[in-house]
ROKOLDREN-804815 format. One record per atom (N, C-alpha, C): atom name; x, y negated, z. Coordinates in steps of 0.2 Angstrom, whole numbers, plus 5000, padded with zeros to 4 digits. Layout:
N
<r atomo="CA" u="X" v="Y" w="Z"/>
...
% end
This chain:
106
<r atomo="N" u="5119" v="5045" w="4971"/>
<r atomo="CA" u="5115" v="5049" w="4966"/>
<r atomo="C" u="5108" v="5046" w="4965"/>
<r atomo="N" u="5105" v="5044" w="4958"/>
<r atomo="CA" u="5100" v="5042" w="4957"/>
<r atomo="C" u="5095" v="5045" w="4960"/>
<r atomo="N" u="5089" v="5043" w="4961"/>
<r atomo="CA" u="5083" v="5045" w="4965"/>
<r atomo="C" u="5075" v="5045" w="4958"/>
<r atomo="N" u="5075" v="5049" w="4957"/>
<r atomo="CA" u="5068" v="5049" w="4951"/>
<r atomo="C" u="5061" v="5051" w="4956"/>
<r atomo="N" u="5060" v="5045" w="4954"/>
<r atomo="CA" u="5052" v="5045" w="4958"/>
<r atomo="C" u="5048" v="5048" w="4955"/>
<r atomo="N" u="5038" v="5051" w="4958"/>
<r atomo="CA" u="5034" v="5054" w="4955"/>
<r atomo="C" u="5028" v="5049" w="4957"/>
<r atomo="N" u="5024" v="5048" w="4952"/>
<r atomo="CA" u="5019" v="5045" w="4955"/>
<r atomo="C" u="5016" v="5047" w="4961"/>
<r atomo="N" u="5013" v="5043" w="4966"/>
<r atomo="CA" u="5011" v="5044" w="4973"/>
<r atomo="C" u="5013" v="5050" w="4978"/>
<r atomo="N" u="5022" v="5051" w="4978"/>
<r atomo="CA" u="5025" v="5056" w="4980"/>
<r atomo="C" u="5028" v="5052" w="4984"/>
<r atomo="N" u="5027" v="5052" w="4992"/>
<r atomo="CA" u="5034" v="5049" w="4996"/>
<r atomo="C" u="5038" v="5052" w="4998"/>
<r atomo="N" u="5046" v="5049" w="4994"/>
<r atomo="CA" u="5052" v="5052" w="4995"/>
<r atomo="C" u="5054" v="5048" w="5002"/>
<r atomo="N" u="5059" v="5052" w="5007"/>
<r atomo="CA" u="5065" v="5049" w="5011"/>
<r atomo="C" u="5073" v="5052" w="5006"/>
<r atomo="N" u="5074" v="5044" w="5009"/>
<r atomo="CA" u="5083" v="5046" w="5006"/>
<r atomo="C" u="5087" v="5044" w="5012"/>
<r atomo="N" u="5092" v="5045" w="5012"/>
<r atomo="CA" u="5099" v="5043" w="5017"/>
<r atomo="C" u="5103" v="5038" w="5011"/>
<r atomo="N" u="5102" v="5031" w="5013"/>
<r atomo="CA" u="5108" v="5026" w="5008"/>
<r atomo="C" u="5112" v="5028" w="5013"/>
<r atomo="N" u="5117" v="5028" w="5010"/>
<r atomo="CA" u="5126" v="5028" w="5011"/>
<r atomo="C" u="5127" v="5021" w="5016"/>
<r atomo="N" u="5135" v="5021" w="5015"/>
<r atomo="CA" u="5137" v="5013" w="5016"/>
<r atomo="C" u="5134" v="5008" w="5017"/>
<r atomo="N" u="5135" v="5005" w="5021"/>
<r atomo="CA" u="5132" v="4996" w="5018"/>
<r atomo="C" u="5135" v="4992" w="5010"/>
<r atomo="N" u="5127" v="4990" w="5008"/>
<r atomo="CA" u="5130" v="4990" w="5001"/>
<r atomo="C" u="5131" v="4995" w="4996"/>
<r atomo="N" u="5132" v="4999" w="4999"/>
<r atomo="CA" u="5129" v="5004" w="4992"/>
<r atomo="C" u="5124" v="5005" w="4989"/>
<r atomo="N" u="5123" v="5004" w="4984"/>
<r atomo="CA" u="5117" v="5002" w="4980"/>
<r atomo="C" u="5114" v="5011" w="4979"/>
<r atomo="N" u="5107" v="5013" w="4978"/>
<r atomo="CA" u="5105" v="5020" w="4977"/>
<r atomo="C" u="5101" v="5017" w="4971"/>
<r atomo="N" u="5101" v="5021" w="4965"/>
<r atomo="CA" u="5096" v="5020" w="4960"/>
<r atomo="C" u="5088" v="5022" w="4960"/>
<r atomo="N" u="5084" v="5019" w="4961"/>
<r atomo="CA" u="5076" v="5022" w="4961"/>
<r atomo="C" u="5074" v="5020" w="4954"/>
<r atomo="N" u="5072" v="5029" w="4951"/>
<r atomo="CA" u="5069" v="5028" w="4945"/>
<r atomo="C" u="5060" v="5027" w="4944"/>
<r atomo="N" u="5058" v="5021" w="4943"/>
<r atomo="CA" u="5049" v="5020" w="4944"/>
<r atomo="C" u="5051" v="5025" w="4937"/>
<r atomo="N" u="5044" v="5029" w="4939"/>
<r atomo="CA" u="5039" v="5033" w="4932"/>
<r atomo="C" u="5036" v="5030" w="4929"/>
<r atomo="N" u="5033" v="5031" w="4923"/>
<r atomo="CA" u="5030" v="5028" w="4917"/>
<r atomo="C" u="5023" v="5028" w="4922"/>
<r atomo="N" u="5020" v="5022" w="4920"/>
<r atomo="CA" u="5014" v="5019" w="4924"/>
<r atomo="C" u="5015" v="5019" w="4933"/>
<r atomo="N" u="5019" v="5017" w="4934"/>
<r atomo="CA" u="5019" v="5014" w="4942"/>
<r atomo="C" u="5019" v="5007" w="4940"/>
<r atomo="N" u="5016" v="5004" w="4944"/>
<r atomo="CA" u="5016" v="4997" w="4945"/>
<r atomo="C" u="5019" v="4993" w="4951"/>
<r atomo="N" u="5019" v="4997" w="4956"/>
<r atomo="CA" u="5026" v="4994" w="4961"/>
<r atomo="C" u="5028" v="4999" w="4963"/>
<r atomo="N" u="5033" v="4998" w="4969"/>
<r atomo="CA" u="5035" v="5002" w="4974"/>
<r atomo="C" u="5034" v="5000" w="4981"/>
<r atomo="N" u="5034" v="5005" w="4985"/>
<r atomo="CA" u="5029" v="5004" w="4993"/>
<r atomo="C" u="5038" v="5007" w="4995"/>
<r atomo="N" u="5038" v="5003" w="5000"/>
<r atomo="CA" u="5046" v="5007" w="5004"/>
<r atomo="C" u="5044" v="5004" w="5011"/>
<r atomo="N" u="5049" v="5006" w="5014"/>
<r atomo="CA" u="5051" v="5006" w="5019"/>
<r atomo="C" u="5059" v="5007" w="5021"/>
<r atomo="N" u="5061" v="5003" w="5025"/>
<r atomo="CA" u="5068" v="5006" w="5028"/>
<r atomo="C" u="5069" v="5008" w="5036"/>
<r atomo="N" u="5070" v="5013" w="5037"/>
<r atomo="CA" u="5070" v="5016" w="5045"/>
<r atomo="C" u="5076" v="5014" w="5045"/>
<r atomo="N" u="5076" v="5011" w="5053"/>
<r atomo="CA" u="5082" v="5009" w="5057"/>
<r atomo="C" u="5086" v="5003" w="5056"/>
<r atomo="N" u="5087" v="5002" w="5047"/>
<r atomo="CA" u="5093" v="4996" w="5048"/>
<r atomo="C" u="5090" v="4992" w="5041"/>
<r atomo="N" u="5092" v="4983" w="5043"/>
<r atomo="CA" u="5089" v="4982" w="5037"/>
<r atomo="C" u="5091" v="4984" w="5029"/>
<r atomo="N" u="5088" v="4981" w="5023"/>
<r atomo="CA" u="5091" v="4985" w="5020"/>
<r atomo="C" u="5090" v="4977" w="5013"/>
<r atomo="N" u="5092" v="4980" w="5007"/>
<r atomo="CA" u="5092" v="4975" w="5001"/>
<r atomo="C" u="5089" v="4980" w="4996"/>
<r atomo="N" u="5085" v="4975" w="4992"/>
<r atomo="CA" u="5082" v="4979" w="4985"/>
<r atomo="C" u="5085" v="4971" w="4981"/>
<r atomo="N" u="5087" v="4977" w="4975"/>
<r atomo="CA" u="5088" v="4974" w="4967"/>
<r atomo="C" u="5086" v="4975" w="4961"/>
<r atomo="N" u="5085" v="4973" w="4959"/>
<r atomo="CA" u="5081" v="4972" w="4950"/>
<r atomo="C" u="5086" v="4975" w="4943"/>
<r atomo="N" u="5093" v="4976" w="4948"/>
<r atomo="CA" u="5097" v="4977" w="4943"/>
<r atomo="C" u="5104" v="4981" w="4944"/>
<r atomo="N" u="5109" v="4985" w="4942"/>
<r atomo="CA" u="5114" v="4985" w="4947"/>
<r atomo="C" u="5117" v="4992" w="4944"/>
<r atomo="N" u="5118" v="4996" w="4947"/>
<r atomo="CA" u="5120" v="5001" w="4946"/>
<r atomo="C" u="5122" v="5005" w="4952"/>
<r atomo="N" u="5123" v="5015" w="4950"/>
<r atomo="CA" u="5120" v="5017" w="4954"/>
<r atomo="C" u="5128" v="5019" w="4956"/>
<r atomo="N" u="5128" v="5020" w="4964"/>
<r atomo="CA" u="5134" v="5020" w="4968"/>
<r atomo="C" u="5138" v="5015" w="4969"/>
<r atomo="N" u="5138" v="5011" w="4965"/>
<r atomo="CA" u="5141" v="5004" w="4968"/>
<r atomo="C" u="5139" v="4999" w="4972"/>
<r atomo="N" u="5144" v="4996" w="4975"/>
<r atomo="CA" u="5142" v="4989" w="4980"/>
<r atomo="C" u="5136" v="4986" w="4974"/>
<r atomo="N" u="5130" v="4984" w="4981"/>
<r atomo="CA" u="5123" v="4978" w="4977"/>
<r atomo="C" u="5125" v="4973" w="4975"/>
<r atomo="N" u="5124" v="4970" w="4969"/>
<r atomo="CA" u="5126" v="4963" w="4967"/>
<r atomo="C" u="5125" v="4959" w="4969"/>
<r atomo="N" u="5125" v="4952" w="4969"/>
<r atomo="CA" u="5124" v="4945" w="4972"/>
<r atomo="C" u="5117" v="4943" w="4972"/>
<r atomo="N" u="5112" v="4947" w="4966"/>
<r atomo="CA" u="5104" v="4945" w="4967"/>
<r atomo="C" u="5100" v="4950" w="4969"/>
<r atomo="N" u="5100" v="4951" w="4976"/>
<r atomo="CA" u="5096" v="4953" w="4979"/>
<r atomo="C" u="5090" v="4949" w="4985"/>
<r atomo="N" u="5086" v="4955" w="4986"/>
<r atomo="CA" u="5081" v="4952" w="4991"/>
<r atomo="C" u="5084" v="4957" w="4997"/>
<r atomo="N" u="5083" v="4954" w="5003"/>
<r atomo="CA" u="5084" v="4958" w="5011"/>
<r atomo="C" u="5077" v="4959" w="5015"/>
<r atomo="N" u="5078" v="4964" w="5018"/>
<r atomo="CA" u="5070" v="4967" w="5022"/>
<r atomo="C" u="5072" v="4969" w="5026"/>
<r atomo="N" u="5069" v="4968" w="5031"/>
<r atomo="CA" u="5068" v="4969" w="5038"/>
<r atomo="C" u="5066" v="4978" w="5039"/>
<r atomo="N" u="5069" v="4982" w="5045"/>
<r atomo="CA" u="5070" v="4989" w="5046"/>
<r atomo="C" u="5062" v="4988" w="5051"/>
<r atomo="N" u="5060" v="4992" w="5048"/>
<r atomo="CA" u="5053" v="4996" w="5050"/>
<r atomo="C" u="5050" v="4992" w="5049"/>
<r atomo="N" u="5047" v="4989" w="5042"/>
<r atomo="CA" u="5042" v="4983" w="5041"/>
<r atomo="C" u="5040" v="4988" w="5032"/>
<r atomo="N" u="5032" v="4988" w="5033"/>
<r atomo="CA" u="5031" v="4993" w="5028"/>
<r atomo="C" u="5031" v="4988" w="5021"/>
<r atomo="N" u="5036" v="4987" w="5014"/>
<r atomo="CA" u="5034" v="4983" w="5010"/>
<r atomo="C" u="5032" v="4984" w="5004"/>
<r atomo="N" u="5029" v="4980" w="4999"/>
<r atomo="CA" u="5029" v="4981" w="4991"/>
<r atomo="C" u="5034" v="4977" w="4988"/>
<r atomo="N" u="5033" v="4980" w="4983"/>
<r atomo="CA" u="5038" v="4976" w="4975"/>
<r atomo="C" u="5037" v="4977" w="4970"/>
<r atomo="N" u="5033" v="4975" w="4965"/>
<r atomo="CA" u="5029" v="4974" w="4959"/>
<r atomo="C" u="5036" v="4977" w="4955"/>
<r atomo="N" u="5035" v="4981" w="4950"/>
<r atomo="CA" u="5041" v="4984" w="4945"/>
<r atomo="C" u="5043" v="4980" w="4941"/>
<r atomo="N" u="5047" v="4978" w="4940"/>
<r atomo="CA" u="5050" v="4974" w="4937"/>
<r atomo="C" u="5051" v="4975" w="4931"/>
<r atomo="N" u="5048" v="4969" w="4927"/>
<r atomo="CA" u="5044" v="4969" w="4921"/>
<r atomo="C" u="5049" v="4971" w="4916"/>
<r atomo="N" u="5047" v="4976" w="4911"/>
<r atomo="CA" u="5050" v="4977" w="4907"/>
<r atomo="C" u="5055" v="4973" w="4901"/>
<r atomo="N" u="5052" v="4969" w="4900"/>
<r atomo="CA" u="5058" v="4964" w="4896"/>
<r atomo="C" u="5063" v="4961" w="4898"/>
<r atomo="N" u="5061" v="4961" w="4906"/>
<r atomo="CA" u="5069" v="4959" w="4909"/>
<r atomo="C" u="5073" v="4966" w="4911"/>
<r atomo="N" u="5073" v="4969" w="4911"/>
<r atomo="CA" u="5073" v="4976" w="4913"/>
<r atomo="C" u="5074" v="4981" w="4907"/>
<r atomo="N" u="5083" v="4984" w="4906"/>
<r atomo="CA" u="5083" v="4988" w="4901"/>
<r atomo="C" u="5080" v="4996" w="4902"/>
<r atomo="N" u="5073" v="4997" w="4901"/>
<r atomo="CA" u="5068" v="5002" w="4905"/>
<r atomo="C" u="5071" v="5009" w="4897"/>
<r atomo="N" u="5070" v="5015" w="4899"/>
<r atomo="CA" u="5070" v="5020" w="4894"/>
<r atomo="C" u="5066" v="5026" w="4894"/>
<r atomo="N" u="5062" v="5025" w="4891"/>
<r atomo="CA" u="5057" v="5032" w="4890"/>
<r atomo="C" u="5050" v="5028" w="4894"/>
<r atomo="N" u="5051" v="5020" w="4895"/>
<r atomo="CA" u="5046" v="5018" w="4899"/>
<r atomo="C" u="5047" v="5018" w="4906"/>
<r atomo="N" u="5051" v="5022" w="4910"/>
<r atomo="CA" u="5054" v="5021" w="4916"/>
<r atomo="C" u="5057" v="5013" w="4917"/>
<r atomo="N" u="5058" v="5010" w="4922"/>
<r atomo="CA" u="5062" v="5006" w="4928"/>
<r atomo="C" u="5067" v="5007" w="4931"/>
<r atomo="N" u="5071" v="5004" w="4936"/>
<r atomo="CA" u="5075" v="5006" w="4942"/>
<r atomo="C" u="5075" v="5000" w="4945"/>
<r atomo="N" u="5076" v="5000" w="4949"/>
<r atomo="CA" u="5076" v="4997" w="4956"/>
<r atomo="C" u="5085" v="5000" w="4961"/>
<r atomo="N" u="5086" v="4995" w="4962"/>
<r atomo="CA" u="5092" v="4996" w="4965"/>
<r atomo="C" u="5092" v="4996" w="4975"/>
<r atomo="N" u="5092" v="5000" w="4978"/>
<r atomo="CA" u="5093" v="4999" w="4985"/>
<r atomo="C" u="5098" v="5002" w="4989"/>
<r atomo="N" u="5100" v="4998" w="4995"/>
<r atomo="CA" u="5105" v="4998" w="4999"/>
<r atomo="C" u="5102" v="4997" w="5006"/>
<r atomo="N" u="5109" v="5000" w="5008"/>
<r atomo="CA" u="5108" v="4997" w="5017"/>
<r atomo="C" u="5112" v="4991" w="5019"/>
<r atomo="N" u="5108" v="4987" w="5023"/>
<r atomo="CA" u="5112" v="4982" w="5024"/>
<r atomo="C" u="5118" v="4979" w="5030"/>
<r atomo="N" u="5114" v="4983" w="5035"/>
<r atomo="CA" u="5118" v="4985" w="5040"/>
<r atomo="C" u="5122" v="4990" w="5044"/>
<r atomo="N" u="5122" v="4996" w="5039"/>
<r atomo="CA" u="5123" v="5003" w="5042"/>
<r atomo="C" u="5120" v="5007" w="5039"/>
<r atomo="N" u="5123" v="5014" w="5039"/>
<r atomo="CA" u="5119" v="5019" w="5036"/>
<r atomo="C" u="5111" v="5020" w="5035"/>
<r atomo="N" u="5108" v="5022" w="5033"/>
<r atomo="CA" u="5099" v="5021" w="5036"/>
<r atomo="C" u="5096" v="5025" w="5030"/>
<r atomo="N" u="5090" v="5027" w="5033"/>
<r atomo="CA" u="5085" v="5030" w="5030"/>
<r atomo="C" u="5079" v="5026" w="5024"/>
<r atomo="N" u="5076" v="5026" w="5018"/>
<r atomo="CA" u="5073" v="5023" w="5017"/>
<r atomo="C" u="5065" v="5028" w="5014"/>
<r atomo="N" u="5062" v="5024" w="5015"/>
<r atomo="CA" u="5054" v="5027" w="5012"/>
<r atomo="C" u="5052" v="5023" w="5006"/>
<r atomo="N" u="5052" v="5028" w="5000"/>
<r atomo="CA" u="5049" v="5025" w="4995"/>
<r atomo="C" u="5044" v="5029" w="4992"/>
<r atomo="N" u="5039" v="5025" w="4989"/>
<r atomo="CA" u="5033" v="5029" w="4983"/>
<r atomo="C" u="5031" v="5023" w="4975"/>
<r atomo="N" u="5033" v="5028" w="4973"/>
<r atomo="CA" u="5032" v="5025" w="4966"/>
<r atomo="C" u="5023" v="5024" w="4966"/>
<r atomo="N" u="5019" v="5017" w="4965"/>
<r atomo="CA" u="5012" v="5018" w="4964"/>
<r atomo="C" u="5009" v="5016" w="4957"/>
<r atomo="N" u="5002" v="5017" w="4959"/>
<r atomo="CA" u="4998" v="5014" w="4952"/>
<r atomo="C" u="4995" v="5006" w="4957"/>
<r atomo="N" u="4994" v="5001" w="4954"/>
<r atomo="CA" u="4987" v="4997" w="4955"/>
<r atomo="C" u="4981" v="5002" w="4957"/>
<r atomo="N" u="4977" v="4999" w="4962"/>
<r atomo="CA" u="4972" v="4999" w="4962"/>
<r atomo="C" u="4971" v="5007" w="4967"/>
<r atomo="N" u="4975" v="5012" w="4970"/>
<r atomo="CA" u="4975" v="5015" w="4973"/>
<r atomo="C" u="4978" v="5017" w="4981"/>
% end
């Protein structure tokens, strides 16, 4: 099930399976996303769809290591109403993830 972000609001979710992609919707004016994955490592995508296995371009990130990821720019990006999404998964097992949709500069 999709996950709709708020600006400077951190959500926790529970990804499913390995491989199963969760949708994160960035809100109009974030500028990246700050995450985290508790416990197991996990993957973020640029693209994908939401409850299916992650596609083949992904990035992998280590469990418990606080990161960023700049929003992926709009014209690669079929964005609507000026939102994004971001694609995340577990990579190894079920797990926890930490995300906050942010602005620059704060």
């Amino acid at each position: 099930m999709a996950v709709t972000l708020s600006l400077e609001v951190p959500v926790r979710t529970t990804l499913g399976g390995v491989d199963v992609a969760t949708e994160f919707v960035l809100p109009k004016g974030a500028d990246y996303l700050a995450f985290r994955f508790i416990a197991n490592d996990g993957k973020l995508a640029v693209s994908g769809a939401d409850g299916v296995d992650i596609g083949a371009a992904y990035e992998t990130w280590d469990a418990d290591v606080r990161a960023q990821r700049a929003k992926p720019r709009p014209d690669s990006v079929a964005g609507v109403h000026g939102t994004v999404s971001v694609f995340l998964a577990s990579a190894t097992g079920s797990t926890v993830v930490e995300t906050t949709a942010m602005r620059r500069g704060l």
